[in-house]
C-alpha positions as CSV (number, residue, x, y, z in Angstrom):
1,X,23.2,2.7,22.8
2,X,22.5,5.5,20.4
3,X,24.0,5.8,17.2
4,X,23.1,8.7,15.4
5,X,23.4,9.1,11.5
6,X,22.4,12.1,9.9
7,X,20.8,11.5,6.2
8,X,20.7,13.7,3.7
9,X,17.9,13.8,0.8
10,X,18.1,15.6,-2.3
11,X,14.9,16.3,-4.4
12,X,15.3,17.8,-7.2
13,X,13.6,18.6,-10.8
14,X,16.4,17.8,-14.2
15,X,16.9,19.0,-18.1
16,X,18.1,17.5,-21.3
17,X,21.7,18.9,-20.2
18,X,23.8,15.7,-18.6
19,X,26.5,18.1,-17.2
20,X,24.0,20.6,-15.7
21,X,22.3,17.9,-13.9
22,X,25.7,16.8,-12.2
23,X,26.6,20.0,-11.4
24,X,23.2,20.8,-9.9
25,X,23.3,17.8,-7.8
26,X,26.8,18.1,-6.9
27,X,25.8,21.6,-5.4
28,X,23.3,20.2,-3.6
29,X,25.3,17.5,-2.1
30,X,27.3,20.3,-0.8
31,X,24.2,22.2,0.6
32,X,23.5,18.9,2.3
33,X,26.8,18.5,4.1
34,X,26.9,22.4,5.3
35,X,23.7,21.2,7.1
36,X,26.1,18.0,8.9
37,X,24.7,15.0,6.4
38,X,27.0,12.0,6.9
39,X,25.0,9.9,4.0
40,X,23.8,11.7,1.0
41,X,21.2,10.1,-1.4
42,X,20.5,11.3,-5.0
43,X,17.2,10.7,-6.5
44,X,17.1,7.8,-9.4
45,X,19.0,9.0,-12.6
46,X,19.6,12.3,-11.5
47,X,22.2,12.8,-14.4
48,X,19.4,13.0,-17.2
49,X,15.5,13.0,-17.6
50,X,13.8,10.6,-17.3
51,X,14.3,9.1,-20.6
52,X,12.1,5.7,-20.2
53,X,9.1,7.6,-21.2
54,X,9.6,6.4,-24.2
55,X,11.5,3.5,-26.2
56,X,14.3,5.6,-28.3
57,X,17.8,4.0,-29.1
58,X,19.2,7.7,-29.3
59,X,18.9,7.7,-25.3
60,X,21.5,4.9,-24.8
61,X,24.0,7.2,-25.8
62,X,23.4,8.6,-21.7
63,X,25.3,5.8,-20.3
64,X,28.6,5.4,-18.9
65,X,30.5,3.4,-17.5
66,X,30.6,2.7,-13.6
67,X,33.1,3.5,-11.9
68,X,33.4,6.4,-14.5
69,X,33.4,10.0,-15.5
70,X,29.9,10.8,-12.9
71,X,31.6,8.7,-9.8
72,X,34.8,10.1,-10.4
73,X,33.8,13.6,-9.9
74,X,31.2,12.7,-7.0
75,X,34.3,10.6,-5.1
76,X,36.2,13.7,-5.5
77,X,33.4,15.8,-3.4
78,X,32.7,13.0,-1.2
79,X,36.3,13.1,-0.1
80,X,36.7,16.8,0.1
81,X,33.8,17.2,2.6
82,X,33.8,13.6,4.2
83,X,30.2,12.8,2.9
84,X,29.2,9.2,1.6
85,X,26.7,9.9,-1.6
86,X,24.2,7.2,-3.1
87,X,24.4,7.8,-6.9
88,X,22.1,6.2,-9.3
89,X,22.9,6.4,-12.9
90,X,22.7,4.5,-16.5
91,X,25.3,2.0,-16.4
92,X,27.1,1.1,-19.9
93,X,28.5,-2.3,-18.8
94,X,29.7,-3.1,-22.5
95,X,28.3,-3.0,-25.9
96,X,24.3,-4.0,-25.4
97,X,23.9,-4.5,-22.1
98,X,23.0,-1.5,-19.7
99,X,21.7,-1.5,-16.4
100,X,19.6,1.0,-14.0
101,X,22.6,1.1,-11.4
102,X,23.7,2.8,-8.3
103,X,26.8,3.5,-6.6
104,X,28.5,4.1,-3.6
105,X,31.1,6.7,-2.8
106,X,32.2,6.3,0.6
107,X,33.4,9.1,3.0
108,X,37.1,9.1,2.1
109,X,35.8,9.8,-1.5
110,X,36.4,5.8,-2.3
111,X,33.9,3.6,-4.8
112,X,32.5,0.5,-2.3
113,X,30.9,-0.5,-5.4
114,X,27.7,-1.1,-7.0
115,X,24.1,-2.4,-6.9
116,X,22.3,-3.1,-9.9
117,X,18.6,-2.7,-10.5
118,X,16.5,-6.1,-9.9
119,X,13.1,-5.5,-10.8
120,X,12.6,-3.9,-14.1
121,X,8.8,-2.4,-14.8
122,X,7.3,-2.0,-18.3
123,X,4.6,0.0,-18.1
124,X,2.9,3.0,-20.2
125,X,5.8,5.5,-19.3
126,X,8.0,3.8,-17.7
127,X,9.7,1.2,-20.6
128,X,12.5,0.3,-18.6
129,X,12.9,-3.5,-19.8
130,X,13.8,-1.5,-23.6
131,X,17.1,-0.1,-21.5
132,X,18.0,-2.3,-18.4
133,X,18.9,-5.7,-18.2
134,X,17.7,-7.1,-15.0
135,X,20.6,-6.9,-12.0
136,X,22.8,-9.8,-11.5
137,X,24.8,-8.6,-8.7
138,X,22.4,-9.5,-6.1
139,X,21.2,-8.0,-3.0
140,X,24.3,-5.7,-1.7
141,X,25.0,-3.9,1.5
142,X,27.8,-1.3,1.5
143,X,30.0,-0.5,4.8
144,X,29.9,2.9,4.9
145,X,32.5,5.4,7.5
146,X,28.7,6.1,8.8
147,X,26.2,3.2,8.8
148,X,26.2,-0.2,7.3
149,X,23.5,0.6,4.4
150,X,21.5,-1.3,1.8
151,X,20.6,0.4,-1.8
152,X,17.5,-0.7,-3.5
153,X,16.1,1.3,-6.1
154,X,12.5,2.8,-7.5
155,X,10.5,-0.4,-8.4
156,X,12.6,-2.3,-6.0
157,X,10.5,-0.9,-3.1
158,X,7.3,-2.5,-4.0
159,X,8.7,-6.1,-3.3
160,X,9.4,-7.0,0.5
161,X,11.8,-9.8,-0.3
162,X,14.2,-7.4,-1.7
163,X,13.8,-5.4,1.3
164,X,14.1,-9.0,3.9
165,X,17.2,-9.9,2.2
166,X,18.8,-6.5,2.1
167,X,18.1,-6.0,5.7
168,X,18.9,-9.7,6.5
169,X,22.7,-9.1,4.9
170,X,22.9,-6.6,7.7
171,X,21.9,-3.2,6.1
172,X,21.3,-0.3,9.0
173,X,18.8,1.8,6.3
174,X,17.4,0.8,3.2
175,X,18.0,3.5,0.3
176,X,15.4,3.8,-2.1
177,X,16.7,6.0,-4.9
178,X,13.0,6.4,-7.1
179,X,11.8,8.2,-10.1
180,X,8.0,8.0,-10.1
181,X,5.2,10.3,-10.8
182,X,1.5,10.4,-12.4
183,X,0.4,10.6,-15.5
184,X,-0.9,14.5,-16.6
185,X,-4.1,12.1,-17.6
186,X,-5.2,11.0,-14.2
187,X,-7.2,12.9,-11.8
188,X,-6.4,13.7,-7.8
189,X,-8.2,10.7,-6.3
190,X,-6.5,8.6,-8.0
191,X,-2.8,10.6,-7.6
192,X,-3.2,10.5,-4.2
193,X,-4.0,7.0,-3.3
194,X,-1.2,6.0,-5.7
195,X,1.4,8.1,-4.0
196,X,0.1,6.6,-0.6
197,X,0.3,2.8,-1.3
198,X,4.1,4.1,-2.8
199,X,4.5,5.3,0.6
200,X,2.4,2.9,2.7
201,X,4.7,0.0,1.1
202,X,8.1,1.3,2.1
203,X,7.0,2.3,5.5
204,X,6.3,-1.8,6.1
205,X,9.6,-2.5,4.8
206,X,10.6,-0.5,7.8
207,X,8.4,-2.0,10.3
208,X,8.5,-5.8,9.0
209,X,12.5,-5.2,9.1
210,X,12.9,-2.5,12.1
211,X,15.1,-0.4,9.9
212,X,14.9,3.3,9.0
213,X,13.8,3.9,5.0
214,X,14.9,7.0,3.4
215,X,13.6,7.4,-0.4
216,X,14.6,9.8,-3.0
217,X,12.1,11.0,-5.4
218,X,12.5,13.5,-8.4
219,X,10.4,16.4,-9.0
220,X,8.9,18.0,-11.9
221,X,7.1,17.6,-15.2
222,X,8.6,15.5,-17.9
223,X,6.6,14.5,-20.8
224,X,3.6,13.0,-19.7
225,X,4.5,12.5,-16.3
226,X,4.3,15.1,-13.2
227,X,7.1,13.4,-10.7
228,X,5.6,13.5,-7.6
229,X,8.1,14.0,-4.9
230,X,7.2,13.1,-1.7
231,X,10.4,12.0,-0.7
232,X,10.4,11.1,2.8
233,X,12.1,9.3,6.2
234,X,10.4,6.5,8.4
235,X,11.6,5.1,11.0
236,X,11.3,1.1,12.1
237,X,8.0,1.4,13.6
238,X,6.8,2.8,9.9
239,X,6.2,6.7,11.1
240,X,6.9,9.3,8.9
241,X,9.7,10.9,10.0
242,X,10.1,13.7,7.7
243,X,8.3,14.2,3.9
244,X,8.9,16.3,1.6
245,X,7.1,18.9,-0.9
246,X,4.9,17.2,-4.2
247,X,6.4,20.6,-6.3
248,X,9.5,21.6,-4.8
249,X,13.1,20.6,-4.7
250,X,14.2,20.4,-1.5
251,X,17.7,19.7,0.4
252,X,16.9,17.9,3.8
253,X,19.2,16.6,6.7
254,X,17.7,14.5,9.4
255,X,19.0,13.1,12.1
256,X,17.9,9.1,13.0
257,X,19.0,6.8,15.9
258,X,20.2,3.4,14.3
259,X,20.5,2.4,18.1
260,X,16.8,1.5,17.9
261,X,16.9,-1.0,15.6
262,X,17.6,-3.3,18.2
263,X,15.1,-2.2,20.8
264,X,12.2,-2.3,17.7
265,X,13.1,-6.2,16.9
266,X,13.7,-6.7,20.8
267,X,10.3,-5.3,21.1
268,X,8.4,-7.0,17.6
269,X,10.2,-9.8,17.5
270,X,9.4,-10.1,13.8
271,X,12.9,-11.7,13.0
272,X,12.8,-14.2,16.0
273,X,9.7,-15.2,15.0
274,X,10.2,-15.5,11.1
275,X,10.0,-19.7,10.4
276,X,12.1,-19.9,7.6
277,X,11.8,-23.8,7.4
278,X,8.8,-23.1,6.0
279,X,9.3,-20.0,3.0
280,X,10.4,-22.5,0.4
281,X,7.3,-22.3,-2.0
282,X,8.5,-18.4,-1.9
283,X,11.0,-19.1,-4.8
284,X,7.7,-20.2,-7.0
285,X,6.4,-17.7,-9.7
286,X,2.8,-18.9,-8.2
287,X,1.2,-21.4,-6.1
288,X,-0.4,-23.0,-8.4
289,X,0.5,-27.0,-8.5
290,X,2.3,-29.1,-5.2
């Protein structure tokens, strides 16, 4: 049986200006739903630039509480045009700890709560273990008016456990809000084959999992980093449903068929097959002694 859920993405280059950014993407939500998205996703830290360029105190000063001032005026436009938006943002828990964090507004304009960021990278540009503190909320799936989903976000998508258990706890799509570009240093060879193992990763999660993956990029130039877009749909056999621009910012709506999930695994049998009596070495950091 068909159930059709139309997705919206939102792409888009930020500034310095917190309250700009909002607004922007708060316009853009609304371009989305005039185009009939049920599920809106905003790219990682949309409220801000990307700040973990570099390892400056003066930047926690961006955080917020959550549920707070950027989820109470996103649940008021979810509500208004019966939308549920994917919002990630910097999460002031309480004095020192901060996390990467997104939340969930459903259609009714209701918080469903929160997933915290699990895997934190520190790498040249991206210092993100200097702000976050690793998630301790676990894997989360939110039931949305729309679609049972599951939020993972940016450096999240490299690891296919996150995505197995996610789509294990019964998640229809797996969200990938993302921030991730190349460095102004490297040359096109190796931008490209960068963006495509980005790509090449999520679209397994899809397959291995038979769900759809939608993931959220930013774009623009930001410090030493050119953000590379590229945002894109794929359904659960791993084809590129729709992808997006490297430059532009772009408000798409697609339409996907979470009826087929069940004819993919019927199909693959990849979770009939899976012999979880024997993953337990999985929980070791590596394989190293027995």
């Amino acid at each position: 049986m068909a159930k059709n859920v139309k997705v919206g993405l939102v792409q888009m280059s930020c500034t310095a200006d917190k309250e700009q950014n909002l607004s922007k993407a708060i316009e853009k939500v609304k371009e989305a739903a005039a185009k009939g998205a049920q599920i809106v996703c905003l790219q990682e830290l949309f409220t801000s630039l990307y700040f973990c360029d570099e390892e400056n105190y003066d930047n926690f000063s961006l955080a917020e509480a959550i549920p707070g001032p950027s989820t109470d005026a996103l649940s008021k436009i979810a509500g208004e045009l019966n939308v549920v938006i994917i919002a990630s943002l910097f999460e002031k828990r309480t004095q020192g700890i901060y996390h990467n964090t997104t939340a969930v507004l459903d259609a009714d304009g209701s918080y469903l709560g929160k997933y915290r960021k699990m895997h934190i990278p520190d790498d040249p540009g991206f210092y993100e273990k200097f702000y976050f503190t690793p998630g301790d909320l676990g894997y989360k799936v939110f039931k949305t008016k729309f679609a049972t989903i599951g939020v993972l976000i940016c450096w999240d998508q490299w690891y296919p456990e996150a995505a197995r258990i996610t789509s294990l706890m019964g998640a229809e799509i797996l969200f990938y809000p993302t921030a991730i570009g190349w460095a102004h240093t490297q040359d096109l060879p190796t931008n490209t084959e960068q963006y495509n193992a980005w790509q090449t990763i999520q679209r397994s999660h899809a397959v291995a999992n038979g769900v759809h993956v939608v993931s959220v990029n930013r774009v623009g130039s930001e410090a030493g980093i050119r953000f590379w877009g590229g945002s894109f749909v794929a359904n659960p056999f791993g084809s590129v449903l729709y992808q997006a621009s490297h430059e532009d910012e772009e408000v798409k709506v697609m339409e996907i068929d979470l009826g087929k999930t069940d004819s993919y695994r019927t199909h693959w049998p990849f979770m009939r097959d899976r012999r979880i009596d024997s993953y337990q070495q999985i929980t070791k950091r590596y394989i190293d002694e027995e």
